[in-house]
C-alpha positions in Angstrom: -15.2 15.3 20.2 -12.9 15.5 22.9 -12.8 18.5 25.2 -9.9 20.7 24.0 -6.3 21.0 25.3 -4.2 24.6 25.6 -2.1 23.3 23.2 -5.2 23.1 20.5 -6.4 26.4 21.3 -3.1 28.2 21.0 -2.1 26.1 17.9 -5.7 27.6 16.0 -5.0 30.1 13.8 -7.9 32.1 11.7 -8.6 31.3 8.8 -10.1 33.0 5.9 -13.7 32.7 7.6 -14.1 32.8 11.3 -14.7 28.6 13.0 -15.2 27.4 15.8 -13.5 24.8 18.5 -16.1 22.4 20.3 -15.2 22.1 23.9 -18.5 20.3 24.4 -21.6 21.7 26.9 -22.1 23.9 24.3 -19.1 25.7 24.7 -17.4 26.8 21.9 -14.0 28.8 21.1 -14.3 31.5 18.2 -11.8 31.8 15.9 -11.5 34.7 13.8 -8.8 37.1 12.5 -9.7 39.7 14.9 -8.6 37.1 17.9 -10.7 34.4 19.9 -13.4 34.7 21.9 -15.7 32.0 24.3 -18.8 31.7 23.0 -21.8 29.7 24.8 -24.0 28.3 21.8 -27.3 26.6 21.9 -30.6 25.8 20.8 -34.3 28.4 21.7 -37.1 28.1 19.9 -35.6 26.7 16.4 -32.7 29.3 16.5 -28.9 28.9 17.3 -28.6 31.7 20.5 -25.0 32.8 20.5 -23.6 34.3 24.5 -20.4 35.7 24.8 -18.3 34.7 27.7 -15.1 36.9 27.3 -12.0 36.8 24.9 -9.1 34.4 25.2 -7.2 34.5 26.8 -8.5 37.1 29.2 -10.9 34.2 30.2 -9.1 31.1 30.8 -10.1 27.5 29.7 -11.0 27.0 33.1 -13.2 30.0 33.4 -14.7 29.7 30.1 -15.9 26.0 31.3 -17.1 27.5 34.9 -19.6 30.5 33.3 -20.4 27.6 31.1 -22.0 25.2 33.7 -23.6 28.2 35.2 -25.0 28.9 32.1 -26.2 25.3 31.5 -27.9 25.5 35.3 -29.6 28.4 34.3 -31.1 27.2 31.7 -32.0 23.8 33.5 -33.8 25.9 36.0 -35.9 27.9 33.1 -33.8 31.2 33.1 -33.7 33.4 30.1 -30.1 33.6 30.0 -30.3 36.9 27.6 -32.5 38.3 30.4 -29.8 37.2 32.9 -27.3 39.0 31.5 -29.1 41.9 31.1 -30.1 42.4 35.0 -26.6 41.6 35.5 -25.3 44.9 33.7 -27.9 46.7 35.2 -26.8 46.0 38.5 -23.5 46.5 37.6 -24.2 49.9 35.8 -25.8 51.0 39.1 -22.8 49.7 41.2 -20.9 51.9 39.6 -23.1 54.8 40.0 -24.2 54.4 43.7 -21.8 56.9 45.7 -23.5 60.0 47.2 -21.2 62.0 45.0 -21.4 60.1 42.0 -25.6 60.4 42.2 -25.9 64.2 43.2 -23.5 65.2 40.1 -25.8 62.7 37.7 -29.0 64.6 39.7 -27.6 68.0 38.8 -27.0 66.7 35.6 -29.8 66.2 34.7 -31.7 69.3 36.3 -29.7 71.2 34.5 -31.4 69.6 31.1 -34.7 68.4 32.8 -35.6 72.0 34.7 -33.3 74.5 32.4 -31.3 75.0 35.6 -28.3 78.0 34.5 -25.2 76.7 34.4 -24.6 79.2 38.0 -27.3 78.0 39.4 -26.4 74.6 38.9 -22.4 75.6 40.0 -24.5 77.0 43.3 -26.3 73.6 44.3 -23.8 71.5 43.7 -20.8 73.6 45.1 -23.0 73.6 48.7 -22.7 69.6 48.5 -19.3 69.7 47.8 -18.8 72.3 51.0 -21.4 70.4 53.2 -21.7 67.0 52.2 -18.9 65.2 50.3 -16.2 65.4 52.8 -18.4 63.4 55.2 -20.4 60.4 52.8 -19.6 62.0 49.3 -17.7 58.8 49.1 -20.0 56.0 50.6 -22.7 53.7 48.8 -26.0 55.7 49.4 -27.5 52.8 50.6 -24.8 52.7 53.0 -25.1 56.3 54.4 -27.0 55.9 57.9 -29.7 58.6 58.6 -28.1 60.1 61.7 -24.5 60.9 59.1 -27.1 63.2 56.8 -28.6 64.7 60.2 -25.6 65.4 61.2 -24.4 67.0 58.2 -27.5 69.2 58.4 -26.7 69.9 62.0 -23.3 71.1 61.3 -24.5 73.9 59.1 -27.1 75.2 61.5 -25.0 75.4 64.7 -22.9 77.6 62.3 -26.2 80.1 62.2 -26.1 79.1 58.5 -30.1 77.8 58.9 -31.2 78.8 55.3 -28.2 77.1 53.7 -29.1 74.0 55.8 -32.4 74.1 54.9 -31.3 74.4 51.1 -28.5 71.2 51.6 -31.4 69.3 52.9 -33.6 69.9 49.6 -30.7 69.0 47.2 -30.3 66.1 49.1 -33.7 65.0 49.1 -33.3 65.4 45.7 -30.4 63.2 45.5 -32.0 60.4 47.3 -34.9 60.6 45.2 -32.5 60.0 41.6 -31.3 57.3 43.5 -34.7 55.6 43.6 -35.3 56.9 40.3 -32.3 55.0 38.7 -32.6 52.2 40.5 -29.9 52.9 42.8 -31.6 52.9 45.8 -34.9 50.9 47.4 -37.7 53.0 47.7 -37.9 51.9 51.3 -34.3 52.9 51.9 -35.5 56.8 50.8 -35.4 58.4 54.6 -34.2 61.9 53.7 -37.9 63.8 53.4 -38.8 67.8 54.8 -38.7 67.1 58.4 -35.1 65.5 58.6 -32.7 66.9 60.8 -35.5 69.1 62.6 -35.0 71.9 60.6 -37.5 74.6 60.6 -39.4 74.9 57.5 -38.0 77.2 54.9 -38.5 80.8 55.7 -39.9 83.7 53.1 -37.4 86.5 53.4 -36.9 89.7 51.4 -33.8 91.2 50.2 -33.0 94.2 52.7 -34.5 97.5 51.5 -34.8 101.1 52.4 -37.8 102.9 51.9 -37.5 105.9 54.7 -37.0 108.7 52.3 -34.4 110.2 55.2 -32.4 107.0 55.6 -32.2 106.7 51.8 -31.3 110.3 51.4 -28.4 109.7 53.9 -27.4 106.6 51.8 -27.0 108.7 48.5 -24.9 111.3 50.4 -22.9 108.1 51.8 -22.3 106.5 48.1 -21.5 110.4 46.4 -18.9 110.6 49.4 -17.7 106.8 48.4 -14.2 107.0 48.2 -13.5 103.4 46.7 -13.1 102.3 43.0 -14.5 105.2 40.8 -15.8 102.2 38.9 -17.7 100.9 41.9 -18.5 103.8 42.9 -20.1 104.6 39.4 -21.9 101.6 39.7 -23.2 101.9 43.5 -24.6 105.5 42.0 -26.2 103.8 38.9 -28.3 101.1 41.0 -30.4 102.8 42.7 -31.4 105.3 39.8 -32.5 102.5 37.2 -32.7 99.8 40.1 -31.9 96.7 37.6 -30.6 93.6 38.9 -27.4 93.3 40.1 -26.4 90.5 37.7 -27.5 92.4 35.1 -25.8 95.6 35.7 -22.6 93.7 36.4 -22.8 92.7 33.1 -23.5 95.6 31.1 -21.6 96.6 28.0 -21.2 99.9 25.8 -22.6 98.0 22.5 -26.1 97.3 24.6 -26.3 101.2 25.6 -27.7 103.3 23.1 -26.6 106.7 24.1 -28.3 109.2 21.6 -31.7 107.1 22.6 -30.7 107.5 26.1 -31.9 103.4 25.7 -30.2 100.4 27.4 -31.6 97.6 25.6 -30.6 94.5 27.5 -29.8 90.7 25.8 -31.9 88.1 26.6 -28.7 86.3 27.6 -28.1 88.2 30.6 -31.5 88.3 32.4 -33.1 87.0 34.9 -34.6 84.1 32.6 -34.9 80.3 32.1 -32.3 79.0 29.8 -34.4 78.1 26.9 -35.9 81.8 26.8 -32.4 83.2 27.1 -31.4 81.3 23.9 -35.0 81.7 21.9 -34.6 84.4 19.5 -38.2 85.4 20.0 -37.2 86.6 23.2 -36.8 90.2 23.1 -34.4 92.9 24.7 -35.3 94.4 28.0 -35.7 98.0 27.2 -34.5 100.3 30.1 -34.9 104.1 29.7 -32.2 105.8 31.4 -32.8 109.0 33.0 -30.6 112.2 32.9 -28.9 111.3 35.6 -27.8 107.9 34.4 -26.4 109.4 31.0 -24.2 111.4 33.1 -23.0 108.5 34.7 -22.4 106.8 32.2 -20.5 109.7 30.0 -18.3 110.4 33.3 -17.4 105.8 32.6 -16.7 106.3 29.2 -13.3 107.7 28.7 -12.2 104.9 31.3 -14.2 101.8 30.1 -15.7 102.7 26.7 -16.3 102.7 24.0 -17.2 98.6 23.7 -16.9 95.7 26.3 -18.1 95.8 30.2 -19.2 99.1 31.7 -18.4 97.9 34.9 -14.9 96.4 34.0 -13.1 94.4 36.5 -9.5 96.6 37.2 -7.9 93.4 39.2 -8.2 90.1 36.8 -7.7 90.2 33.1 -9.1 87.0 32.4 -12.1 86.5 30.0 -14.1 85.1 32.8 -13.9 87.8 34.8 -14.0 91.1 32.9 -16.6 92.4 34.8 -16.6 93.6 38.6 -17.5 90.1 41.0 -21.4 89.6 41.9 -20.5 90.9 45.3 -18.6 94.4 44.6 -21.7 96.4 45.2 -22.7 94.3 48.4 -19.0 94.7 49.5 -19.1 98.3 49.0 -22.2 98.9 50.4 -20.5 97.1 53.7 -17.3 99.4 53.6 -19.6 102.1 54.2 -21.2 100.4 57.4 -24.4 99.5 56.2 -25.7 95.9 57.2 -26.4 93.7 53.7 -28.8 91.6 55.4 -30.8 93.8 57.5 -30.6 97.5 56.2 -29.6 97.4 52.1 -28.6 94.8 49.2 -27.5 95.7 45.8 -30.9 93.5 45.0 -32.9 95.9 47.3 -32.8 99.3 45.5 -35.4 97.4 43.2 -37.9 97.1 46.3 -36.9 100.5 47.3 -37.9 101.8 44.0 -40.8 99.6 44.1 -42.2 100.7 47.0 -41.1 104.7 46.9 -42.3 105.0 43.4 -45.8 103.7 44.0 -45.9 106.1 47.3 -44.7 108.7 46.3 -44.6 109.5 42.8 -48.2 107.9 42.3 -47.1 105.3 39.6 -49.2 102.5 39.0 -47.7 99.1 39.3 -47.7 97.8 35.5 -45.7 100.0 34.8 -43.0 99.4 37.9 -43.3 96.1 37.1 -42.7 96.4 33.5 -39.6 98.6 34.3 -38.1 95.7 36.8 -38.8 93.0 33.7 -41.0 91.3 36.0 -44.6 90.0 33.7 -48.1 90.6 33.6 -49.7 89.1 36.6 -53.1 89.1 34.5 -54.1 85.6 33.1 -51.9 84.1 30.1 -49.7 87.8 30.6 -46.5 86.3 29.7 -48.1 84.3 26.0 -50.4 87.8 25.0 -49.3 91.1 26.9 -46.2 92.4 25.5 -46.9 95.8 26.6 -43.5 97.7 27.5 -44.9 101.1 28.8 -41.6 102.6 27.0 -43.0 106.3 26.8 -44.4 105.9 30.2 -40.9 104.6 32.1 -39.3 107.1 30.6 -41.1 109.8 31.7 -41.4 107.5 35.4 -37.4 107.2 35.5 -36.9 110.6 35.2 -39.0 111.7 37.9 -37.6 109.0 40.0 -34.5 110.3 39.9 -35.3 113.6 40.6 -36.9 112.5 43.4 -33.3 110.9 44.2 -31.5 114.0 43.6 -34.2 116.0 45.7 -33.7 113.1 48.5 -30.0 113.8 47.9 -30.3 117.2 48.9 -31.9 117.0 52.0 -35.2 117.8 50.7 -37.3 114.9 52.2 -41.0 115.0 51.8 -43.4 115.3 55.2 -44.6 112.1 56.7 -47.7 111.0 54.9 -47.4 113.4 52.1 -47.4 111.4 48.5 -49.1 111.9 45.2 -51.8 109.3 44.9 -54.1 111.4 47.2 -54.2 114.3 44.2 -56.6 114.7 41.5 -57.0 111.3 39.0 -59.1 110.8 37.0 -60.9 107.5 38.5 -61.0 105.1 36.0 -57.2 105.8 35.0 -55.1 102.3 35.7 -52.2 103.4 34.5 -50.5 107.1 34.3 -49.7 108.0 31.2 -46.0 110.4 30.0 
């Protein structure tokens, strides 16, 4: 058979089974009703292998006989042309998934599944690329990016004093090079990004800014009861410190979770501090929080504004779903109007180690039962599987004595140097202090 013409193949119409047009070399045209197609056709092994080269006439004549004789060299020179073709669309998956960008959006991805990142936390890492990172090689091949382009994105952060945000741009994109390599992306020789790039310090341990002078903190209530911001905030600012939750969680309080005749808060799963798969296992109980007199008062004083269902805390400015409650920052913000320093003197986050601290001193608590109250688990072996212990009768009592101790604080009544409760009578062998 003769090889075929453009007349031929334009004159072949399907039939009522699909046939095929020899062009010879063991190339072949399909013909079928859903169109025509090249098709490379030989012998392996006692079975007819069938390769696709394209549809016609997307692939010309001429191209069809071109990936043809590549085929038929292949195959002269022992290739596997299945196994060919499938190295080829690897490569070309992975060309099309090599930019910086491209990778640390697949890495977060798939931390987000792989580690049970939060859907915040992953919003977190990946909008400090997109601030740091992407404007510079977000764009390039990764195995184009040169090491001094990272260094200097590093560098740019830390001459702005922002040294822990560098240090944490440099992690994610350690990360990012490392899903490179994973994917096949990138040469593990090419990996240069490691701990020591861009001569940053290693990461520092630092503790959200507390207050634990019974004076200063006594001057800080007076400072919040004088606030004379949003009676919401302000409701809030006077709340933290007497139940000294965390801030996301008190943000995101509503009336249906506070049981008011129980003087109970009984917090979702959902909005704690908690990997994502524990947030969504049903097993996973409520954080019980007793709330003292003091609170109750609080929160009667919010009802007629915000009750009797939906936030506590409800956002006055936006009336969007997304953001019914008052911002992760309002407390910090306030906290600021009245000239206190977030990052050296108090954080929202730090009436929890005030509380912590002043509790144990003063009011002789022992720490289960603290800990239990800031949701924190049992620090004894397998804790978290076997001690579900919540202390309920005990923190009730504890709250309520802590914020007496606030009021008293309040009032100018501060307690002498040195002078706590753990140096009274207790009975020895009592580890925790019973209501």
């Amino acid at each position: 058979m003769g090889l075929l013409s453009e007349m031929q193949i334009k004159a072949a119409k399907p039939g009522p089974k699909e046939f095929f047009l020899n062009d010879g070399d063991n190339l072949f045209l399909r013909v079928r009703n859903s169109g025509k197609a090249w098709i490379y056709r030989y012998e392996k092994d006692g079975k007819t292998i069938k390769l696709g080269l394209g549809p016609y006439p997307a692939v010309t004549l001429a191209q069809a006989r071109a990936k043809a004789y590549e085929a038929s060299s292949l195959r002269a020179g022992g290739q596997d042309l299945k196994e060919v073709r499938r190295q080829r669309e690897e490569q070309e998956r992975v060309a099309a998934l090599n930019t910086f960008e491209l990778l640390a959006r697949a890495w977060v991805a798939s931390a987000r599944k792989d580690r049970q990142w939060s859907i915040g936390y992953a919003g977190k890492v990946i909008r400090h690329l997109e601030i740091h990172v992407f404007p510079w090689v977000g764009d390039r091949p990764i195995e184009k990016i040169a090491p001094t382009e990272i260094v200097r994105c590093l560098h740019r952060i830390k001459e702005r004093g922002n040294l822990e945000t560098a240090q944490r741009v440099r992690e994610a994109v350690q990360h990012v090079y490392q899903h490179a390599v994973d994917v096949g992306a990138l040469e593990p020789s090419r990996n240069f990004v490691n701990k020591n790039t861009g001569g940053l310090p290693a990461p520092r341990s630092r503790h959200y800014a507390a207050i634990t002078d019974p004076a200063q903190l006594g001057q800080l209530l007076r400072d919040i009861r004088d606030y004379n911001g949003a009676f919401i905030t302000r409701c809030a600012l006077r709340l933290a410190p007497v139940i000294f939750q965390r801030p996301g969680q008190l943000r995101l309080a509503e009336w249906e979770d506070i049981h008011l005749n129980d003087e109970l808060w009984r917090c979702p799963p959902e909005k704690m501090k908690l990997r994502e798969w524990q947030k969504r296992d049903s097993r996973t109980p409520a954080h019980l929080v007793p709330l003292p007199r003091q609170a109750m008062e609080i929160l009667r004083d919010l009802h007629p504004l915000t009750g009797p269902a939906g936030p506590i805390f409800r956002s006055m400015s936006r009336r969007s779903e997304k953001s019914r409650y008052i911002s992760d920052n309002t407390i910090n913000a306030a906290l600021r109007t009245m000239g206190y320093d977030t990052k050296e003197q108090i954080t929202g986050h730090g009436f929890r180690a005030t509380a912590r601290t002043m509790i144990r001193e003063y009011l002789g608590w022992e720490p289960d039962v603290i800990e239990r109250h800031l949701a924190h688990v049992s620090d004894e072996e397998l804790g978290g599987s076997y001690d579900r212990t919540t202390f309920l009768a005990q923190r009730k009592t504890m709250v309520q004595e802590w914020a007496d101790f606030l009021d008293n604080l309040e009032a100018g009544k501060v307690p002498p140097q040195g002078d706590n409760v753990l140096r009274f009578v207790r009975p020895p062998n009592q580890s925790v202090r019973h209501a």
